[in-house]
N, C-alpha and C positions, 0 to 999 in steps of 0.2 A: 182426298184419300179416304179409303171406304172405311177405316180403321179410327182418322178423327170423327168422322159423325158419327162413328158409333160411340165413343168416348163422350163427346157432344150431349149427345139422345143422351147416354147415361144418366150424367150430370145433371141433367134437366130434370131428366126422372127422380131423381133425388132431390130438386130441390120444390118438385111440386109434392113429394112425399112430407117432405120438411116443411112448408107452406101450410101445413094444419098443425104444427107445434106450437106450442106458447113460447116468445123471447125466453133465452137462457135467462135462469136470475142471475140479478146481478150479483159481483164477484162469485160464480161459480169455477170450481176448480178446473172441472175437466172443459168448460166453457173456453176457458181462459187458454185451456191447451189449445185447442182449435184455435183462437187467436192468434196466438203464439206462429204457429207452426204457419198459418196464412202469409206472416209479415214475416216471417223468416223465409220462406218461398218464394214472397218477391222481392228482397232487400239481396240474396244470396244468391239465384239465379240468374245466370246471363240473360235467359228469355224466358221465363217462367209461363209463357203462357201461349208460347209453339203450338202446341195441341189441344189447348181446351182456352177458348176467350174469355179474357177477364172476369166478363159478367156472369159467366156460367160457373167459374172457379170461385168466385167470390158467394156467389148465392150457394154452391155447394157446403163452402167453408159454412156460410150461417145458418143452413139443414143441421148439417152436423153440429155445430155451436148449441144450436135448440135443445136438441136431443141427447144432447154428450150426459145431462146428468142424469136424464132417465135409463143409461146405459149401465150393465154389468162391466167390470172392467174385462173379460176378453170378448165381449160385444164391444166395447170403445176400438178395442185392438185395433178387430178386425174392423172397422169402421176407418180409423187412420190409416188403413194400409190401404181398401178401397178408396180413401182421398187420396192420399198422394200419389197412387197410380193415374189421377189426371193431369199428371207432368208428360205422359205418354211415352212414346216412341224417342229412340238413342237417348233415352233418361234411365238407362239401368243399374247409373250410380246411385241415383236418389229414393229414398222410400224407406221401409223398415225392413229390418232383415231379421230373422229367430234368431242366430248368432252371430250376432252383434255383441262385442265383449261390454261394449258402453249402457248395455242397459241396466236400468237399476233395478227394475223389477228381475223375478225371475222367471225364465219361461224355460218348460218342459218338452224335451223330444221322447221319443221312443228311440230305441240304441238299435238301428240299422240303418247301413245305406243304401240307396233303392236307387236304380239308373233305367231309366225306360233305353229298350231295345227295340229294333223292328217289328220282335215280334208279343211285342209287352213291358210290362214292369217288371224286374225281378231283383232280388235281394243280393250284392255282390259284396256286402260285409255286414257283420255281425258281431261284435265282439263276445267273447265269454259263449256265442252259440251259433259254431262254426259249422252246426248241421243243418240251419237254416240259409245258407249261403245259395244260391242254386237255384232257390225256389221263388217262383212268380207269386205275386201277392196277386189275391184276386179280393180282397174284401179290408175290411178294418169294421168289426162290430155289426156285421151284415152288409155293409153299404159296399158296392163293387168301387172298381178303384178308379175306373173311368170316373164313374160321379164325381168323387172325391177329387179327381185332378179337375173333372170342368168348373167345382167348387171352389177350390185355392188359388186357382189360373189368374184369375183378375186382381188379386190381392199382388201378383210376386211383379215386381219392377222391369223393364226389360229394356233394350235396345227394340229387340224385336220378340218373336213368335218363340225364336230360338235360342233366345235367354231364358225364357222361361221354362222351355222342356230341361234346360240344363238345371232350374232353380228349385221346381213347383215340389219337389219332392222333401224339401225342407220345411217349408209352409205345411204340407198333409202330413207331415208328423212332427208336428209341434201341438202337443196337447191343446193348449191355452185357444191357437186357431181353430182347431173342430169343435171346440167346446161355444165359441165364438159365434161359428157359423151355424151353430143349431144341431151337427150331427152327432154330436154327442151330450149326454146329461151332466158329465162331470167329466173331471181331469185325471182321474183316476186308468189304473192299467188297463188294456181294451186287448182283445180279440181279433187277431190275426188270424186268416185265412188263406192258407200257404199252397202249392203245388210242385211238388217237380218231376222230372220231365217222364212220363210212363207210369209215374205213381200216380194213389189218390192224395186228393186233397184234404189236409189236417189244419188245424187248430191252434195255437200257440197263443197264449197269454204272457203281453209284455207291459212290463211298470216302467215310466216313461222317468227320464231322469234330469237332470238339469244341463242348462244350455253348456255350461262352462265341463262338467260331468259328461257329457256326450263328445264333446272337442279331445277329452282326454281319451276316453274309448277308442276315439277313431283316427288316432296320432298313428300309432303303428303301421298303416293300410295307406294313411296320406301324410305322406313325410311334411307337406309341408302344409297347402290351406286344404280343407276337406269341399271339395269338388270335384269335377269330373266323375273318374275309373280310379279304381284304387292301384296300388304297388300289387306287383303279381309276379309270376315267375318267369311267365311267357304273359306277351309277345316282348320282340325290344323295348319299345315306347314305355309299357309300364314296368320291366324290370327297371330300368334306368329312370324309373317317375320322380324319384327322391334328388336328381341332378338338374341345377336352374339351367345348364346346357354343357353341350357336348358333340363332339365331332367322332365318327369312326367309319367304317367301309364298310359295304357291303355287296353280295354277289361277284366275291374271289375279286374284289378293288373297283369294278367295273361305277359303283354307287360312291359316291361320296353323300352321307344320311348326318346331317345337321339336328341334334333334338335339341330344341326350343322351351325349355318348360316353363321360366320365368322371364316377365323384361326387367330383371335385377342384375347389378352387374358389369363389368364391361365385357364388350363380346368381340373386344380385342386379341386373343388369343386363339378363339376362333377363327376370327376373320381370317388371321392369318395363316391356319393351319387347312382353312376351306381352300386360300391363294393358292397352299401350297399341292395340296392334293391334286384339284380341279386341273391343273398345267399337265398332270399324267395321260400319254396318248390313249390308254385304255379306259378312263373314265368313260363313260356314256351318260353320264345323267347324276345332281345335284339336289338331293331333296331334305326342304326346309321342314320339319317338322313340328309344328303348331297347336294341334290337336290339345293339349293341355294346358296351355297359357292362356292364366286370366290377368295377365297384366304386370304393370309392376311403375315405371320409368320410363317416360318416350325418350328421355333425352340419352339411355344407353345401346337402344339398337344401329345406333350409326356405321360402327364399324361393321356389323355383319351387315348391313345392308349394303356396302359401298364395294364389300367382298364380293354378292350376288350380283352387283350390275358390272362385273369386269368381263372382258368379251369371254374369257374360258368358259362362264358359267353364264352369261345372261344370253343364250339360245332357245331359238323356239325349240320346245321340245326338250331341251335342255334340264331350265330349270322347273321342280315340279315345288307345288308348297301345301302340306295338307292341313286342312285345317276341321273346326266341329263347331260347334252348339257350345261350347267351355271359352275358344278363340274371344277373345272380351277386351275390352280397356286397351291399354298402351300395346298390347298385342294386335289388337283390331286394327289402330294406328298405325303396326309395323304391316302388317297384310295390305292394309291401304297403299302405302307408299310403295310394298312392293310390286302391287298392283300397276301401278299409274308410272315406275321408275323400270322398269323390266318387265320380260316378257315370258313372265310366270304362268306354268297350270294351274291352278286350284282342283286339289278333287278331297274326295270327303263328304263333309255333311254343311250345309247353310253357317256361316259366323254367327257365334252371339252376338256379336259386335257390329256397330254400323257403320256405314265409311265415314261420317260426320257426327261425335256426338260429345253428350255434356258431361263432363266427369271432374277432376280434383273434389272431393265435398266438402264441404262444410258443417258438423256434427249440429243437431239444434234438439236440445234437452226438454222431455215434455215433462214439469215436477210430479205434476198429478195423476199420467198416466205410468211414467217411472221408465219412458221408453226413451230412444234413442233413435232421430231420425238423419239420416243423410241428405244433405242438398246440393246438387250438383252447384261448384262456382265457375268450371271455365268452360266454354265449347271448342270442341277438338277439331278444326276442318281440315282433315287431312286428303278430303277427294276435293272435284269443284265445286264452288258453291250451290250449282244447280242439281249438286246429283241428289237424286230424291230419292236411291233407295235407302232401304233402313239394314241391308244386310251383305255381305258377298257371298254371292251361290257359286257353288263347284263349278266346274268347267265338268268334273265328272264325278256325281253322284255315287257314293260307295256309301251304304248301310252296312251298320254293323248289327249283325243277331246275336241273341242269348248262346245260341251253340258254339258260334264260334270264338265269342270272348271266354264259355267255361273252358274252348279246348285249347287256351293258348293261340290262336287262328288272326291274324292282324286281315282284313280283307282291302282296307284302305290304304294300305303299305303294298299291297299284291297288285293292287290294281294303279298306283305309283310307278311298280316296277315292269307293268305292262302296256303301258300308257304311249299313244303314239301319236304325234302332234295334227296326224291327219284326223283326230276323229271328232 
């Protein structure tokens, strides 16, 4: 796969960078974190070393070891977060995360959420400065935002490609990481470079706030974890974003629209409420809605899943299930199985989620660094053993733009409701 040797290549290049360090002294703190966190990777991982060969993990671990004390501590950070992304691919449980309630240090975000759209980056919450909502970021302190994301990208954890575009935006504004990476001097408030859409481009100075301080700002907009799209008024999906699931109709009964938002729950009352719909001669079509679940419980989607494979609803053409870039964990689990169990559309955007991958974690405590790392303990095979990919792609590709999410516009629900099994 062209994605481990590149991993591979990495590693090596780190450990021939680390090959002119002098051994860590002994008992060094943050030495000892690296230790630490090596034999915790392989005592806690089912395969720790899928992606990157032992030899190459291990000599990365003692690069890093080397060098850890000559490190600044958000230079170590970002150093632990570029190690343990060579857990690789359907490892998007494991790694460090900015908010992370378990860590003991404290790390600083700046108070906005940013969601790349087709046609860019743009800012779809703001607490306390609801004027900036709207606007494309083009910069942070000069540096354009592309840079910054090709910057952060290798740090954030993923299943695949498409976890990260869901993730990378929490990493590029986490003070401690930019400061980390070199693109900034300090941790201090930085210089936003804002656009919207016909106007010029302005300026905003924002003081970046603390990790647990940011979770509280952005409670209101995400009812429940802060990812994805926020609570909004239009379209369905996010008016209803604060509901772990839900059943209702649509287009005058003919839709029976399933939203999916967490795997928490039994989804027993569903299920049954899908049986009962679905049997109406006027239905035409059952759609699972996914798009916002990053997981929860494999062991609760049973009942809805056993609803979609009853002949009313398990038709070609029948059942549709959308899914995005958010689709992750025991939700990924539940798309797998609907997958391989029924004979579901997918349309939307590629899963974060892979059809095979490692999750439950196991928390492992760096003293010295003050951080918090997750390790995945079980692997999930929910496709066949041989299937290699790391993702599921649509059946039919639906982008969502900046325009049409500010105008209320669902385009991957449209094109659901227009969907015809011949194409």
């Amino acid at each position: 796969m062209r994605y481990g040797v590149l991993v591979t290549l990495a590693a090596v290049l780190a450990l021939a960078a680390g090959a002119a360090q002098p051994a860590a002294p002994a008992g060094s703190p943050a030495a000892d974190d690296v230790r630490l966190l090596m034999e915790s990777i392989r005592q806690i991982h089912p395969d720790p070393f899928h992606a990157t060969p032992e030899p190459v993990f291990r000599a990365a671990a003692d690069a890093l070891g080397a060098r850890a004390p000559s490190l600044s501590p958000d230079q170590f950070l970002v150093e632990l977060m570029r190690f343990t992304t060579l857990l690789g691919e359907r490892d998007g449980h494991s790694g460090i995360f900015p908010l992370d309630s378990g860590h003991r240090r404290v790390l600083h975000l700046f108070p906005l959420f940013l969601y790349r759209f087709s046609d860019g980056l743009f800012v779809v919450s703001a607490p306390g400065r609801r004027d900036l909502v709207g606007s494309k970021l083009l910069s942070i302190d000069g540096i354009p935002a592309d840079e910054l994301e090709r910057k952060v990208r290798p740090l954030v954890p993923r299943d695949n490609e498409a976890t990260r575009t869901d993730r990378f935006m929490s990493f590029m504004l986490t003070a401690e990481v930019l400061h980390g990476l070199g693109l900034r001097s300090g941790v201090g408030p930085a210089r936003f470079s804002l656009q919207k859409p016909g106007a010029a481009a302005g300026d905003v100075s924002l003081a970046p706030v603390t990790a647990a301080g940011y979770l509280r700002l952005m409670k209101p907009d995400f009812p429940s974890f802060v990812y994805a799209l926020p609570h909004r008024p239009a379209p369905l999906y996010l008016r209803r974003r604060g509901e772990d699931h839900y059943v209702t109709t649509l287009d005058h009964g003919r839709v029976v629209y399933v939203g999916y938002n967490l795997t928490l729950g039994s989804t027993g009352p569903e299920a049954q409420k899908i049986a009962r719909l679905a049997k109406r001669r006027k239905v035409r079509r059952v759609i699972v809605d996914v798009r916002l679940n990053p997981g929860g419980d494999n062991h609760t989607y049973g009942p809805l899943l056993r609803a979609l494979r009853a002949k009313s609803v398990n038709r070609r053409g029948r059942l549709v299930a959308l899914i995005s870039r958010s689709t992750f964990s025991a939700a990924q689990n539940f798309i797998t199985e609907l997958e391989r169990r029924t004979r579901v559309a997918f349309i939307g955007e590629t899963s974060g989620g892979s059809p095979n991958l490692y999750g439950d974690v196991q928390a492992v405590d760096l003293p010295e660094a003050g951080l918090r790392v997750n390790v995945a303990a079980i692997y999930w095979q929910k496709s066949f053993a041989a299937d290699a990919r790391v993702a599921i792609e649509p059946r039919v590709m639906a982008p969502l733009s900046s325009s049409a999410f500010f105008r209320g516009k669902d385009p991957v629900l449209a094109a659901a409701l227009s969907y015809r099994a011949g194409r």
